[in-house]
ROVEX-823726 format. One record per atom (N, C-alpha, C): x, y, z. Coordinates in steps of 0.2 Angstrom, whole numbers, padded with zeros to 4 digits, always signed. Layout:
XYZ
...
//
This chain:
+0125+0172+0059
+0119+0171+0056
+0115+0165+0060
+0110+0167+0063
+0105+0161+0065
+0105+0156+0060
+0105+0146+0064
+0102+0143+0060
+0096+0143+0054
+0090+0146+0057
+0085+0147+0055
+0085+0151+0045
+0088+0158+0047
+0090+0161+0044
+0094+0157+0039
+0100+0152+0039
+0103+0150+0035
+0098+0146+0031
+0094+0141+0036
+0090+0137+0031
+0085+0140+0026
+0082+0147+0029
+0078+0151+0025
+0084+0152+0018
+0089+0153+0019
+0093+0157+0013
+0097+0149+0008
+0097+0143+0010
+0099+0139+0008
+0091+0135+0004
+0085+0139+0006
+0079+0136+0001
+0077+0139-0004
+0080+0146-0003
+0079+0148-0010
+0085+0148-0015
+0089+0143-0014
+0092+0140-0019
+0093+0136-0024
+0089+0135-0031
+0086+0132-0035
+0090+0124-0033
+0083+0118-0033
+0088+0112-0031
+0089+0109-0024
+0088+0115-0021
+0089+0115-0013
+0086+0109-0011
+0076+0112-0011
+0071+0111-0008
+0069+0105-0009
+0073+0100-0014
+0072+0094-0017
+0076+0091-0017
+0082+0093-0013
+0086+0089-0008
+0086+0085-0002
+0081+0089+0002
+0079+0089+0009
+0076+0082+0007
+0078+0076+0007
+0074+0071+0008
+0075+0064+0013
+0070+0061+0014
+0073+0057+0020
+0068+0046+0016
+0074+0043+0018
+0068+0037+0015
+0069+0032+0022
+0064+0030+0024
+0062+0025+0028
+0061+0017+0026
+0060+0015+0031
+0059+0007+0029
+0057+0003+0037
+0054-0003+0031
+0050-0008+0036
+0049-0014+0036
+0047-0019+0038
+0046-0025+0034
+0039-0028+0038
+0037-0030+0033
+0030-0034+0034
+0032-0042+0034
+0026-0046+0037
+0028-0053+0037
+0021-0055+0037
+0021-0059+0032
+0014-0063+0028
+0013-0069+0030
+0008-0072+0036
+0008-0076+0038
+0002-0079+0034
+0001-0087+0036
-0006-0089+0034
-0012-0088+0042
-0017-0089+0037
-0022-0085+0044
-0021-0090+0051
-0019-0094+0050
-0017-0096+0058
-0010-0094+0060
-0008-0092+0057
+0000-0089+0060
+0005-0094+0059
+0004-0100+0056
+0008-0106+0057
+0014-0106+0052
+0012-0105+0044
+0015-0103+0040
+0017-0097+0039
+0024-0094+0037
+0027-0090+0034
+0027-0088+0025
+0022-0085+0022
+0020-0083+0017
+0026-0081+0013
+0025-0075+0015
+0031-0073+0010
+0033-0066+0016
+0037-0063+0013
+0038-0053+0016
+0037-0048+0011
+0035-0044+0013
+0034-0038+0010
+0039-0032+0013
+0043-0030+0009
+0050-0023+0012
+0048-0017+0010
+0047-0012+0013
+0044-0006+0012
+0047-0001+0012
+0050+0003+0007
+0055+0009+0007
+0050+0015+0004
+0050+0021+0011
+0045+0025+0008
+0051+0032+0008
+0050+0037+0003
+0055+0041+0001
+0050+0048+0005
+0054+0053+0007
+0050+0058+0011
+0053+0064+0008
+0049+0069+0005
+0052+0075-0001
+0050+0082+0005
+0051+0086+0009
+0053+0089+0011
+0045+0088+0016
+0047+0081+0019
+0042+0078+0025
+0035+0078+0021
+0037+0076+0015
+0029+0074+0013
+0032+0067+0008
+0025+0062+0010
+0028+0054+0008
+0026+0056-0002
+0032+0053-0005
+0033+0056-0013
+0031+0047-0019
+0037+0042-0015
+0035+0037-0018
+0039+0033-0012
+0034+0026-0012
+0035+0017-0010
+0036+0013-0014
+0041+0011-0012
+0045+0004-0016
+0042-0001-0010
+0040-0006-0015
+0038-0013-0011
+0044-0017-0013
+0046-0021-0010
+0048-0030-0014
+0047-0036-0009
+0044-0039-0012
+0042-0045-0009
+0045-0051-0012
+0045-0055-0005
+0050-0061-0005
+0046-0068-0002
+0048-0073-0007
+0045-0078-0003
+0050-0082+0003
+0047-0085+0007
+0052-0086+0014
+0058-0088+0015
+0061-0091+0008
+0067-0092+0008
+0074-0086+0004
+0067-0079+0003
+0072-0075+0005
+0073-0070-0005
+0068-0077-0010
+0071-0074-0015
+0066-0069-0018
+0066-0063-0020
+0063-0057-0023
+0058-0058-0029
+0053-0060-0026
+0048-0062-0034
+0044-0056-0037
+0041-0051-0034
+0038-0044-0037
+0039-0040-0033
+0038-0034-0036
+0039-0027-0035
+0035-0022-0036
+0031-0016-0032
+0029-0012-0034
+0031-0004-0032
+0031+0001-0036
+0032+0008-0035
+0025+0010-0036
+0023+0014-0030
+0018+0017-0029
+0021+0025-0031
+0020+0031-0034
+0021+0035-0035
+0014+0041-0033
+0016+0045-0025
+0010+0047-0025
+0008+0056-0027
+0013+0057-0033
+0012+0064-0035
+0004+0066-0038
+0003+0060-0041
-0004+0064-0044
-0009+0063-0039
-0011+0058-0033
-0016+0060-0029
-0013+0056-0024
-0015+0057-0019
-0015+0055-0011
-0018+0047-0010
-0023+0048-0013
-0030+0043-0012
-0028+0038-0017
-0030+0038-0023
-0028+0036-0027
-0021+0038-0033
-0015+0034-0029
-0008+0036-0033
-0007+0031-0040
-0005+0033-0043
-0001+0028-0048
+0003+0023-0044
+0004+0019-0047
+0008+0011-0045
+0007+0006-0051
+0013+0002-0050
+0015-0001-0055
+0019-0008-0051
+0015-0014-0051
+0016-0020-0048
+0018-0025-0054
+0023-0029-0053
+0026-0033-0057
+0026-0042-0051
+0023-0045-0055
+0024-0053-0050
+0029-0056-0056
+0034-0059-0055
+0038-0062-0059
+0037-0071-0060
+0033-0072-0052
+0030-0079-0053
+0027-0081-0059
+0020-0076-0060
+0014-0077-0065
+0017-0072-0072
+0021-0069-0072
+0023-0066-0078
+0018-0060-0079
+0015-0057-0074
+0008-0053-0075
+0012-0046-0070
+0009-0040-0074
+0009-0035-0073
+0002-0031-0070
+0001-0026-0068
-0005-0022-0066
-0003-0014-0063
-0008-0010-0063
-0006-0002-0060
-0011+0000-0061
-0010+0007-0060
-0015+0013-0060
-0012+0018-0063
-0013+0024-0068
-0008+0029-0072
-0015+0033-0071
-0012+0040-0071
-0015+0047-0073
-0015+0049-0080
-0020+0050-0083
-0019+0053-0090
-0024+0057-0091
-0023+0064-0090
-0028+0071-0092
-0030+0071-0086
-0030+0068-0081
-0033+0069-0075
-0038+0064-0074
-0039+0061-0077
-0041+0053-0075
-0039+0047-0075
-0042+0043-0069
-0037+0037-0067
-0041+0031-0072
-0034+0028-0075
-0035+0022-0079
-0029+0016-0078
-0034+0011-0077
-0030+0004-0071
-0031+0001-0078
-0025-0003-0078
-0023-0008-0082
-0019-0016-0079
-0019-0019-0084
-0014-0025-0083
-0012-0030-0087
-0007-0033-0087
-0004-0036-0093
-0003-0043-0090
-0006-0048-0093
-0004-0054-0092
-0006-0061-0096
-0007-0064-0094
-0009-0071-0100
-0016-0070-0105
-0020-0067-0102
-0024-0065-0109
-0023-0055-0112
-0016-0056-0110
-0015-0049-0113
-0014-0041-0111
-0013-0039-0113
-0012-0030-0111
-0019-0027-0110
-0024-0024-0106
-0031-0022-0108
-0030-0016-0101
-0033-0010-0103
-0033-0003-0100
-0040-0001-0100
-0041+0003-0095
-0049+0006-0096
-0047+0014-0091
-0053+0016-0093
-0052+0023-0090
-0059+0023-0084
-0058+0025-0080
-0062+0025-0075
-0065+0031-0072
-0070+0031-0069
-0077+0035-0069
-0076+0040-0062
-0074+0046-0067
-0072+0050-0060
-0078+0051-0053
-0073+0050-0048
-0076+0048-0040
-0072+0052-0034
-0074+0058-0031
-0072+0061-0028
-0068+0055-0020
-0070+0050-0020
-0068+0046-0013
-0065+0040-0016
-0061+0040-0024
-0057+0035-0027
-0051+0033-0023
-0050+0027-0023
-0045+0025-0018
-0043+0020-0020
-0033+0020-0020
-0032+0015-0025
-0024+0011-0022
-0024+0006-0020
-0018+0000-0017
-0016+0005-0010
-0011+0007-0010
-0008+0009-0003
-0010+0015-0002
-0016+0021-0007
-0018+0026-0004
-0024+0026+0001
-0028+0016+0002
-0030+0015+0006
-0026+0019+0014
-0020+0019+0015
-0017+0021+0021
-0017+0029+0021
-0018+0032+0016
-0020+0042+0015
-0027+0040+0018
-0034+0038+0015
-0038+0038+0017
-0040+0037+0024
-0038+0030+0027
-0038+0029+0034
-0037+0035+0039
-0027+0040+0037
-0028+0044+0041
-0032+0051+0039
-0034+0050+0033
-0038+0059+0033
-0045+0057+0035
-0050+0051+0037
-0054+0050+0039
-0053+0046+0047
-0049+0048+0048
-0048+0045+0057
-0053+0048+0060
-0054+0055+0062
-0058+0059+0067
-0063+0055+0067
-0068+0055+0058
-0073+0050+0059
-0073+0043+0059
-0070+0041+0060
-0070+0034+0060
-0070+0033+0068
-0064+0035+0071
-0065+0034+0079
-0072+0035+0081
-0076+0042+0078
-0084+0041+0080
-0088+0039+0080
-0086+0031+0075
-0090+0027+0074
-0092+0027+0067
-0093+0035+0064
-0095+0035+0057
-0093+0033+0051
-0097+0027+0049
-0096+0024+0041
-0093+0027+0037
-0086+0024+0034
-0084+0029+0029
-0085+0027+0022
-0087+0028+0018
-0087+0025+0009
-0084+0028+0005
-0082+0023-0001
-0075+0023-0005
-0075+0020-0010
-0073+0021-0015
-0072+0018-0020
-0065+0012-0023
-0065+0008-0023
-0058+0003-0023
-0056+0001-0028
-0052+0005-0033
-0049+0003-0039
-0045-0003-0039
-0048-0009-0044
-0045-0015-0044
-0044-0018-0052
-0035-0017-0052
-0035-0017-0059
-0036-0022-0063
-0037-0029-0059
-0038-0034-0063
-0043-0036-0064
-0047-0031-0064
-0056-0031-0065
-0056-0024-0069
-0050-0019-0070
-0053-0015-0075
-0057-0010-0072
-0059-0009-0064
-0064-0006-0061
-0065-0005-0053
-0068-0004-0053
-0068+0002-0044
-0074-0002-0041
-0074-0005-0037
-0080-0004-0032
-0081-0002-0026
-0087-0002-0023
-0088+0000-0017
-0087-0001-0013
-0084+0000-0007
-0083-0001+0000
-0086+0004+0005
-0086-0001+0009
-0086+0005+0015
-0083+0000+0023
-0080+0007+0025
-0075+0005+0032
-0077+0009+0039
-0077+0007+0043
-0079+0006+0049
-0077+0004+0054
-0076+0007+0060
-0073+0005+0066
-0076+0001+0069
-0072-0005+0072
-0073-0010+0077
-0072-0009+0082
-0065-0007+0085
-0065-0006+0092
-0058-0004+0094
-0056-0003+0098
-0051-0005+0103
-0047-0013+0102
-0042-0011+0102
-0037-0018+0101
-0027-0017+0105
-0026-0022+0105
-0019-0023+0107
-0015-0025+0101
-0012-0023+0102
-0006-0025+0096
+0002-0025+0099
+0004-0030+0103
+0013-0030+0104
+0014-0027+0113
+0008-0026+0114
+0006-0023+0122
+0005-0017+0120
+0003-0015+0114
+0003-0007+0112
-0006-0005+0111
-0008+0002+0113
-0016+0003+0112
-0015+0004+0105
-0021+0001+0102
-0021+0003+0094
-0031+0001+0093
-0033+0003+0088
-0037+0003+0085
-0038-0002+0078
-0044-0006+0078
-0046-0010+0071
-0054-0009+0068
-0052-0009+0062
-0058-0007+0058
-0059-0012+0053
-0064-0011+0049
-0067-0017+0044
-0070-0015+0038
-0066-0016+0034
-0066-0015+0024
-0070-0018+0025
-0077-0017+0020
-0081-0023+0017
-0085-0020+0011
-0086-0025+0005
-0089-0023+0000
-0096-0021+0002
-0100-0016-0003
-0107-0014-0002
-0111-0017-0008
-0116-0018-0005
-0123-0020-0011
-0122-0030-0010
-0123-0033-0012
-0125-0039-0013
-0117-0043-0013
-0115-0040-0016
-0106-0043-0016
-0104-0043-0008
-0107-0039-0002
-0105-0041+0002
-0104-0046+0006
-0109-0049+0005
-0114-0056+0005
-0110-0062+0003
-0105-0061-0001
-0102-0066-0002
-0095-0066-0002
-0093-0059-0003
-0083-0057-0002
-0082-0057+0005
-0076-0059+0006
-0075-0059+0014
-0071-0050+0017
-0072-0049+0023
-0070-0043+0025
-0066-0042+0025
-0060-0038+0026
-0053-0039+0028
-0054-0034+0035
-0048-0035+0039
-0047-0030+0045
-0043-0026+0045
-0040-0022+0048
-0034-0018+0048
-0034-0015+0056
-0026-0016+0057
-0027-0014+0066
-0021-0007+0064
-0022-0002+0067
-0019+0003+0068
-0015+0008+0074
-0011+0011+0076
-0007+0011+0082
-0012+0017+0083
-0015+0018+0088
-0021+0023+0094
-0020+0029+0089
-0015+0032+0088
-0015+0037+0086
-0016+0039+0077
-0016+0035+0074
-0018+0034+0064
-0012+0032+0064
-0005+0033+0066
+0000+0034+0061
+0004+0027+0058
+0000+0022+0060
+0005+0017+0060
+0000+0009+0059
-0001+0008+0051
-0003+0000+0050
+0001-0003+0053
-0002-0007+0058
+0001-0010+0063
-0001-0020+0058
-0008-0022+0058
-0009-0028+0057
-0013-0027+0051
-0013-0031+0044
-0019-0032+0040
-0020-0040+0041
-0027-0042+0039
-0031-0049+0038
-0036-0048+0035
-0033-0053+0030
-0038-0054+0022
-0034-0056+0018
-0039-0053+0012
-0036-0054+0006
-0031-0049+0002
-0026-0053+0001
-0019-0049+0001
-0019-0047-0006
-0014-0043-0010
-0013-0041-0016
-0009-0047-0020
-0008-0052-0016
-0002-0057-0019
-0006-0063-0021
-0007-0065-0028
-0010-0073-0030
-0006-0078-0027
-0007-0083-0027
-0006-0089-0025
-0003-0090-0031
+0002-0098-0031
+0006-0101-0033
+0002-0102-0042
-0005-0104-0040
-0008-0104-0048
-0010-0097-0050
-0010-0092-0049
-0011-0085-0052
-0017-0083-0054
-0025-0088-0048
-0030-0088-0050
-0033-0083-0044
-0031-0084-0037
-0034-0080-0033
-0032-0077-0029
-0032-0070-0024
-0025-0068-0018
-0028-0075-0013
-0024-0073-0011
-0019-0077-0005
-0022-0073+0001
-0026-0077+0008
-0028-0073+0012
-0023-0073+0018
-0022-0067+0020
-0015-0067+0024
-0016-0063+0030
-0011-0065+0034
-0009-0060+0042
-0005-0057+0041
-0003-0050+0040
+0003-0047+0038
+0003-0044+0044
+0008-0043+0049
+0013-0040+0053
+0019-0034+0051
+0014-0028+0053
+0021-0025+0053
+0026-0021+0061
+0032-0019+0061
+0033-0018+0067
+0030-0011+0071
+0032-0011+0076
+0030-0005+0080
+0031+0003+0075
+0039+0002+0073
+0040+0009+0070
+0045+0005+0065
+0043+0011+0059
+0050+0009+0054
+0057+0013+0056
+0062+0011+0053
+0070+0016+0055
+0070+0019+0048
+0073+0025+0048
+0077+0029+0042
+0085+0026+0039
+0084+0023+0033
+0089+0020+0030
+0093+0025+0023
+0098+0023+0021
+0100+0026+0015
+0097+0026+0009
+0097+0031+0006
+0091+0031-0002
+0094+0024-0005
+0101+0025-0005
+0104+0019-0010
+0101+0012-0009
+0099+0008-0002
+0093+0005-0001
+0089+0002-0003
+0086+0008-0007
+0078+0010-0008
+0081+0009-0015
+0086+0014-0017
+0089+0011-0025
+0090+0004-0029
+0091+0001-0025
+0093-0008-0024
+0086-0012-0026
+0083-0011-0021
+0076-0010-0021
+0072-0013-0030
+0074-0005-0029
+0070-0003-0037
+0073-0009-0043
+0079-0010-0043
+0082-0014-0046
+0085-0021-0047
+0084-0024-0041
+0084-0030-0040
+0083-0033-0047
+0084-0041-0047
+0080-0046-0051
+0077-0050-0048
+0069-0050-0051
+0065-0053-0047
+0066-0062-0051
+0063-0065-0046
+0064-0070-0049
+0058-0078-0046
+0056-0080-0049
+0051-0085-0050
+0053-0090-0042
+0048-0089-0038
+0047-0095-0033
+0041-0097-0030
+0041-0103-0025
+0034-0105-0025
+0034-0102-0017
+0028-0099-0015
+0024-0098-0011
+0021-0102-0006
+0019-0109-0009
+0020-0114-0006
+0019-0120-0007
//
């Protein structure tokens, strides 16, 4: 019996099709915006369910190595805006995004408390690492130049605001062709929030550089942290078990700087 034929006869076997899965992994390295300090790292195990990305496990480490927070991104309910659930163990503060009836409601838990809201359905919602779905289902227009806008769930405001992103130009990253673009708030807030950049491999497939404002507070738990995050050329395929470790670690309190 032909390979082909076997794998057709082995997918309609309850179970099967939800076997077929493959998990990657990568590491990011969070610099301060002059390169000089080493921030912390970010480790990314992304789970692949019959070659579609299912959930990401973050953990982050400050530079001495020890595991302070965690997030699982879970992107079954939407591409754009996934569910996630980020824990800092520095600040004792939690944060995420959940689906409930079909709309996305961001919450967060920390020193004044547990408080949730339910947010105002937006056909171009986009929410922590579904920024990188966005990116590549808007690449065509974006390499033409044309402005793309979006909406930016941010849980620790209870609320979404406006962005829009934009190509720059042509850039190098490692001797490799890649492309960079520019986040920036719309209406009057732009005026005063700074921009962030993001550089990507010629092709969409690969955040290559982020510069800005990171998703990690600072040592006092009052403001993120502006960072140079490097990630490598390509990730490698690791063992799920990995990815399991991951999940379960003990995170644990250290200073950033």
């Amino acid at each position: 019996m032909p390979k082909s034929a076997i794998l057709l006869l082995l997918l309609t076997i309850p179970g099967f099709a939800a076997a077929i899965e493959s998990v990657r992994f990568e590491q990011g390295q969070a610099w301060d915006m002059q390169k000089k300090r080493l921030l912390y790292t970010e480790s990314h195990w992304t789970r692949f369910e019959n070659n579609l990305l299912s959930v990401r496990t973050v953990l982050y480490r400050c530079a001495d190595g020890t595991p302070f927070a965690r997030k699982v991104v879970s992107y079954t309910p939407s591409r754009l805006a996934p569910a996630f659930d980020f824990k800092d163990a520095r600040l004792d503060y939690r944060e995420g995004l959940r689906w409930k009836n079909g709309r996305a409601n961001v919450w967060f838990d920390g020193s004044d408390g547990y408080r949730e809201r339910q947010l105002q359905n937006a056909p171009n919602l986009v929410a922590d690492a579904g920024f990188d779905s966005f990116i590549r289902s808007r690449w065509p227009q974006l390499l033409s130049g044309y402005r793309q806008q979006l909406q930016f769930a941010v849980p620790s405001r209870l609320d979404s605001y406006g962005f829009h992103l934009q190509r720059i130009g042509p850039a190098v990253y490692r001797e490799q062709a890649a492309q960079t673009f520019r986040l920036g708030l719309d209406g009057w807030l732009g005026l005063v929030a700074p921009d962030i950049e993001v550089t990507y491999s010629s092709n969409g497939n690969r955040l290559l550089r982020f510069k800005g404002l990171s998703n990690i507070r600072g040592d006092d738990g009052r403001s993120p942290l502006r960072a140079l995050i490097e990630f490598p050329l390509a990730d490698r395929e690791v063992p799920a078990a990995d990815k399991n470790r991951a999940q379960s670690v003990l995170l644990k309190s250290c200073q950033l700087s």
